[in-house]
N, C-alpha and C positions, 0 to 999 in steps of 0.2 A: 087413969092409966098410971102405971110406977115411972119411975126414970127409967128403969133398965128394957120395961115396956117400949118404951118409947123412944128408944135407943134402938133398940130390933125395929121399929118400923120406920124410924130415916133412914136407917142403910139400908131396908127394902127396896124402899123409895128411890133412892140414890142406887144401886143397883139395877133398878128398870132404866134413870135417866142416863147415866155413864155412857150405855154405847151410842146414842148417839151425838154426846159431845166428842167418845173416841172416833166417830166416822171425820168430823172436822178437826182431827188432830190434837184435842183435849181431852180434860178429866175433871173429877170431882172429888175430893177425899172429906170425909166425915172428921172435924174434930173434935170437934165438944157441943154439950147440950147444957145450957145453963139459964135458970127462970125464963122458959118459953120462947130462947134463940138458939140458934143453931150455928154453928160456927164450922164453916166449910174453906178447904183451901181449894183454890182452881188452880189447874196445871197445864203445861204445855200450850195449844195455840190458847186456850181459853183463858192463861195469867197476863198476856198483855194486849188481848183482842178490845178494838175498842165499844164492841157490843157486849163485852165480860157484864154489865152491869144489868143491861137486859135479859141476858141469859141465867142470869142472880134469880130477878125479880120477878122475870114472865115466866123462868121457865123451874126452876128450883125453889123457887119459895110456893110458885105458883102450886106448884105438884104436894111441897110438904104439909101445907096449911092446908089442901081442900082434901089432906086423909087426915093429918091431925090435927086436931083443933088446939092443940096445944100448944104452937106453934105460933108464934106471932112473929117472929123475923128471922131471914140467914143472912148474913154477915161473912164473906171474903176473908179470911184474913192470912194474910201473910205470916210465915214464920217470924 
């Protein structure tokens, strides 16, 4: 798959997972894609919740990695 491939299918992705972090008062924004990480910022309740790290890993990486295999990490990051 290209990058720009594979750019179209994390905001797929992200796109399905968003409303239900907005039912708990959060978000997920798409920043970059760079050698098989993904670099996402969380928003509102989801930037200082103390399960932000689980919701990372169970539930956003979990989702990006088992459609892309290209995918080996997401990464938080703060502006």
């Amino acid at each position: 798959m290209s990058n720009e491939e594979i750019i179209k299918k994390i905001n797929e992705v992200l796109d399905r997972i968003r409303p239900y972090l907005e039912n708990d008062g959060g978000s997920v924004t798409f920043k970059r894609y760079e050698n098989g990480i993904v670099y996402v910022k969380l928003a509102g309740a989801c930037s200082n919740c103390p399960m932000a790290s689980i919701t990372l890993e169970d539930g956003i990486e979990s989702a990006l990695t088992s459609e892309i295999p290209e995918i080996i990490k997401v990464i938080n990051e703060d502006d």
